[in-house]
N, C-alpha and C positions, 0 to 999 in steps of 0.2 A: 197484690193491690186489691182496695175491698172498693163497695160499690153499696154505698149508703141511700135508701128506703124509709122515706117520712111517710108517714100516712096522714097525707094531707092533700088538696091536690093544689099544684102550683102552676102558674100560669102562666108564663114567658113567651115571648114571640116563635121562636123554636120550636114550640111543642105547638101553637096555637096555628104556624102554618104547617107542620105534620098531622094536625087533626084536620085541617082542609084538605089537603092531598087523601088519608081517608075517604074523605065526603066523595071524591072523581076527580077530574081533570077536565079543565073547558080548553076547547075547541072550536075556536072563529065561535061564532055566533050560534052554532048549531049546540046540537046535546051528544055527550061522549059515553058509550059503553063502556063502563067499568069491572074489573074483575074483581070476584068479593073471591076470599081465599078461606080455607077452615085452619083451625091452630098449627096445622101442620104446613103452611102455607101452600097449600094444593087449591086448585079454583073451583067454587064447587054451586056457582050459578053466576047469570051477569045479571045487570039490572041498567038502568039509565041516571044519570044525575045530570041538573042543572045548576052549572055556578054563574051567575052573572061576572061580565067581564070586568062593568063598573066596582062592585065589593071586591074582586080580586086585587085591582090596579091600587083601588083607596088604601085596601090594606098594606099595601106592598109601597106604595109611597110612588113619586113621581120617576121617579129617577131607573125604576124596574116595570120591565115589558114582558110580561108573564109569558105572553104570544110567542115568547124567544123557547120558552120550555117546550108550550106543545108542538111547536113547528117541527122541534128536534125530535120528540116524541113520533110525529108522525111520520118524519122521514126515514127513520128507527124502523119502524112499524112494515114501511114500505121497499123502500130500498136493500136493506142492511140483508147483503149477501147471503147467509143463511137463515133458510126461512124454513116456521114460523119463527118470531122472535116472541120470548116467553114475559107477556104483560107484566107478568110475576115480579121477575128477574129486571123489566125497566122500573118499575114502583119501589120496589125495597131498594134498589141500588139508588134512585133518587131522596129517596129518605137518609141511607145509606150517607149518598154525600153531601147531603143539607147539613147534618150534624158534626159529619169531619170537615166541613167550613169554619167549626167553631176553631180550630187547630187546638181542642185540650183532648189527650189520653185517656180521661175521664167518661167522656160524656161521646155518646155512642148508638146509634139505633140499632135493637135486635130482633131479626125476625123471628117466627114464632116459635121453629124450637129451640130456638136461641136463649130465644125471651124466657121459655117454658125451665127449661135446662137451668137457667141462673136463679130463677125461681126457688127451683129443687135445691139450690146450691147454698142460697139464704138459709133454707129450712134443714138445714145440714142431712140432705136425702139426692142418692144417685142409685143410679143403677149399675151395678158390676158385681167385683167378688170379697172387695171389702179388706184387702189389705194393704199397707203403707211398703209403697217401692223406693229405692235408689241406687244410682252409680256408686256401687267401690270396687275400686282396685280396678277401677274400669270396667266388671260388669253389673249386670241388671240383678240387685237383691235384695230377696224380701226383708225387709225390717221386720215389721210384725203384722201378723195376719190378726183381722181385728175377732174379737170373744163375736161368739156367735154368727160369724160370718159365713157364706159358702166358702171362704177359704180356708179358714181355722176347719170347718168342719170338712173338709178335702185333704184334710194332715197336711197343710204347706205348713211349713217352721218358719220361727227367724235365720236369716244367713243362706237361704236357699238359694239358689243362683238360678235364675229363669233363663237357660239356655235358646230357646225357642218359644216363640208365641203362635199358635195353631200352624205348627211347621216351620215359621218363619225365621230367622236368624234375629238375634236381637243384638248380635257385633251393630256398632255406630249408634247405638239406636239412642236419643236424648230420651228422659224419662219422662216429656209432656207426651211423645210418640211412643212409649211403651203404654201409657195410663189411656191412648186415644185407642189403642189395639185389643186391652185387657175390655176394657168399659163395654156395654153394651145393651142390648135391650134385656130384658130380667124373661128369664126362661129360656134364654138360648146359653150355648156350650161355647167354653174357650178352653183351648188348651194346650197347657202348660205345660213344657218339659225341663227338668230339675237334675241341678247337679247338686249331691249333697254331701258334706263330710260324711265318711265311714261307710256310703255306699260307693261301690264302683263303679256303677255302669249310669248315663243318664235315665231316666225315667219318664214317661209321662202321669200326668196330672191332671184330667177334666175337670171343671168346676162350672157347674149351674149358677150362670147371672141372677141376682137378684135383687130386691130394690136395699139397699143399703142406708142405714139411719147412724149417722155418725156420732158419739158425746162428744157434743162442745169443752165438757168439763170434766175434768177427771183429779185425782186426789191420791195421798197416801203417804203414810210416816214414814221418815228416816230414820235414821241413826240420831242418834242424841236428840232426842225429841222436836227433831224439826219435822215442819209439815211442808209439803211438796203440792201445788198447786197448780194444773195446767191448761189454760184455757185456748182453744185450737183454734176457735175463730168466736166472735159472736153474731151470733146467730138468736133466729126468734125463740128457743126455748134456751139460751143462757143464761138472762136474768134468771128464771126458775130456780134452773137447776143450780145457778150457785148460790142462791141464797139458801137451799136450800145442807147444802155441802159447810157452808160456814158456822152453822152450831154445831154437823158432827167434828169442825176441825176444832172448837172449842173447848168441847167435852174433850179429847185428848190434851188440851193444858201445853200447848205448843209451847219451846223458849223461841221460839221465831220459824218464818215461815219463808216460802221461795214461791217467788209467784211467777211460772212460766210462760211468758207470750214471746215467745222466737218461734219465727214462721209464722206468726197469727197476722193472718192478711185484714182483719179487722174486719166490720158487719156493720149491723147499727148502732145510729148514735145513742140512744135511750138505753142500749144492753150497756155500753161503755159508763154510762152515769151512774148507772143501776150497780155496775162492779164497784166504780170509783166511791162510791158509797161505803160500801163495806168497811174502808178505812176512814174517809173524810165526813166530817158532821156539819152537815146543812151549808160547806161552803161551794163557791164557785167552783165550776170540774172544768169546762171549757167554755171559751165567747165561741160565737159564730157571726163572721159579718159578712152581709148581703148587699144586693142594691137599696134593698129597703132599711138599712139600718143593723144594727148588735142585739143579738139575742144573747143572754147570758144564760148557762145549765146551772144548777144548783142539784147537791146531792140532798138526796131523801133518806127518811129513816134512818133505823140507829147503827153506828156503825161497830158491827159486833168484832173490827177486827183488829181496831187503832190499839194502839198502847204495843201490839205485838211487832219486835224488829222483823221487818221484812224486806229481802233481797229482789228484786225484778229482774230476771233475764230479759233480754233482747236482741234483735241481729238486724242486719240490713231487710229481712224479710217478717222486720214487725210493720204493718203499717197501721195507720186511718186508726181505728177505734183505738187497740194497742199504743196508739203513742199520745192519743188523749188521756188515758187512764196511766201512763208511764209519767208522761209529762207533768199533769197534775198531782202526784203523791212525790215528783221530786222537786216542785216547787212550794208543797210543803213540808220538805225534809221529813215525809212520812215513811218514806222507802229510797232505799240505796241500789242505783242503778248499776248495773254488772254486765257487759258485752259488745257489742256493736255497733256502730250509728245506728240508726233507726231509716227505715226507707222516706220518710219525710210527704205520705199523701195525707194533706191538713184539708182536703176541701171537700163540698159536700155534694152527692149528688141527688138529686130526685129519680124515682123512676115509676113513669106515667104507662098504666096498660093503655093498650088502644083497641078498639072492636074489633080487631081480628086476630087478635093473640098475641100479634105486636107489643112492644116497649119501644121507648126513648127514655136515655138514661142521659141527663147534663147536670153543668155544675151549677149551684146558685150560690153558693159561701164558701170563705174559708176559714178554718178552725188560729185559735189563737191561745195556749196556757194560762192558767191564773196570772200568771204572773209576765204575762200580754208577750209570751215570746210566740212567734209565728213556727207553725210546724209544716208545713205547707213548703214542699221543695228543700226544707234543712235538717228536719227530723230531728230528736231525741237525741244528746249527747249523752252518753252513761256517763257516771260518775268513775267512775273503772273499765277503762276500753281493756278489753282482754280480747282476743279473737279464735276464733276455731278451726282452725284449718283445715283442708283437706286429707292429710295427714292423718290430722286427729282423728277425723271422721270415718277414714276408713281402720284405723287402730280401735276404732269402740274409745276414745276420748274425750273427756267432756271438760277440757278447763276453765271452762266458764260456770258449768254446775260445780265442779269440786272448788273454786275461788270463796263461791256466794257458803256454801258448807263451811271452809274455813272462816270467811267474817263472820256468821253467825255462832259459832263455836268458841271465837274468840272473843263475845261479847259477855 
């Protein structure tokens, strides 16, 4: 699931009493010690604020008794069996559950190295060792260790079976809880122990954390002169980097191309236009409707890629930008859709910094195709359901790429 970043700032009730809570917390009539926290949400002086009870109440409407918050607040404070209780932990948890009030999946308060972390995540940069894991045949193995990584450059291969993580057994282990074990701060050590074909005995494998910069986009020709296109998320440098990829995929004189977004949890809106472009000339990519009305996107500049048949992969784990950019090139029969439903998140989110490192991420719109279909909860029909199985996946098969090969072969 992606988690879409306008750069604008937006202003909704939500956020507008999450930046009071900020400001302190009133208390009866008197003035309430607040804790200010650094990016890492540690507290790292107090101060005083004064909120009047009258702006509170007006803002809040007749019907809400603020007094009902700090009363709990103080009893919290006072009472509550193990002491101290950490100011920290009541503030973020009440921001916390202001936001899952909203009851959407979406939209979310994270503290700050939460906040900090998804930041990184937009910017296609973490810290770890830099290569792509998963379950087959039931255990934990390396796909591919990415070029220039601490792992490529620690000799992990593809196919390697991670036996143990710093001693630990990785039998049961799901792969969100193997990538939570590997990850870690850049300059410290994890390691790895490896079972490999043709050797016999396990091994160990140290690898030095370090901060990890992912390509969004990557490329390269096939057989029969197809071009192979695959974009992993979008992210802040995707528009670049693809515009930049589509005159070298030119100058090779493609007879059609495959353009892979399966697994692309999606990014931002404007990276999603900016692709959709490449094929679509100057029409609508997607609406967006809010409480204030329909924004319509219109694709910019020339599109160097139209006239060329192209195949779209996709799966249940295309979402958000991916099925903007899916959706619109199959509602102008620009591209021929190949694989799985689409995961179906059409809607948008904001995400507002806050003075102490904090975010708040909610929804304000949801997306709608040219041709006004809702993606939002129903996602992307391909034109050709083909599915992948398990099976497949651990056999090393792809019959969802080898299908889109065959249509363009056949054209």
């Amino acid at each position: 699931m992606s988690f879409l970043k306008k750069f604008q700032f937006v202003f909704v009730s939500v956020f507008i009493v999450a930046a009071a809570f900020v400001g302190g917390f009133y208390l009866g009539k008197g003035e309430k010690e607040v804790l200010v926290v650094n990016k890492k949400g540690e507290p790292i002086e107090s101060g005083t604020v004064t909120i009047r009870p009258d702006q509170v109440k007006a803002y809040l409407g007749k019907d809400i008794d603020f007094d009902i918050f700090t009363t709990v607040w103080g009893m919290l404070k006072k009472q509550y069996v193990d002491q101290p209780v950490s100011e920290t932990n009541l503030f973020y948890g009440a921001l916390q559950g202001m936001v899952a009030a909203l009851d959407d999946p979406y939209s979310v308060f994270l503290e700050p190295q939460v906040s900090e972390a998804f930041s990184d995540s937009l910017k296609g940069r973490f810290e770890g060792i830099g290569a792509e894991i998963a379950i087959k045949h039931d255990v934990l193995t390396v796909v591919s260790p990415l070029d220039g990584s601490p792992a490529k450059k620690a000799g992990l291969k593809p196919r390697d079976l991670i036996a143990k993580i710093d001693g630990e057994s990785t039998k049961d282990l799901s792969v969100n809880e193997a990538v939570n074990r590997i990850r870690g701060e850049g300059g410290t050590t994890v390691m790895l122990t490896i079972a490999r074909e043709g050797v016999d005995a396990l091994f160990d494998v140290p690898i030095v954390r370090d901060t990890i910069n992912v390509k969004s986009v990557s490329w390269e020709m096939k057989d029969n002169a197809i071009a192979y296109i695959q974009i992993r998320s979008f992210n802040e440098d995707t528009s670049t980097a693809f515009k930049a990829i589509q005159r070298e995929v030119i100058s090779k004189n493609p007879k059609g191309i495959i353009f892979d977004l399966r697994n692309n949890p999606g990014g931002f809106l404007q990276t999603s236009v900016d692709v959709s472009s490449a094929w679509i000339d100057k029409k609508v990519v997607v609406s967006e409707r809010s409480v204030d009305g329909s924004t319509t996107y219109t694709a910019q500049g020339t599109p160097l890629l139209t006239g060329i048949p192209t195949v779209i992969l996709v799966n249940g784990g295309s979402a958000s930008a991916s099925e903007i950019v899916s959706g619109a090139l199959q509602d102008y029969k620009i591209a021929y859709i190949i694989g799985e439903q689409t995961f179906g998140k059409g809607s948008v989110q904001v995400l507002e910094d806050l003075p102490d490192g904090s975010s708040v991420k909610f929804t304000v719109a949801k997306w709608f195709t040219p041709n006004d279909r809702s993606i939002n909860e129903e996602g992307i029909t391909p034109d050709e359901v083909i599915e992948l199985t398990e099976e497949n996946f651990n056999n090393d098969e792809d019959p969802q790429m080898d299908r889109a090969l065959e249509y363009l072969n056949a054209l």
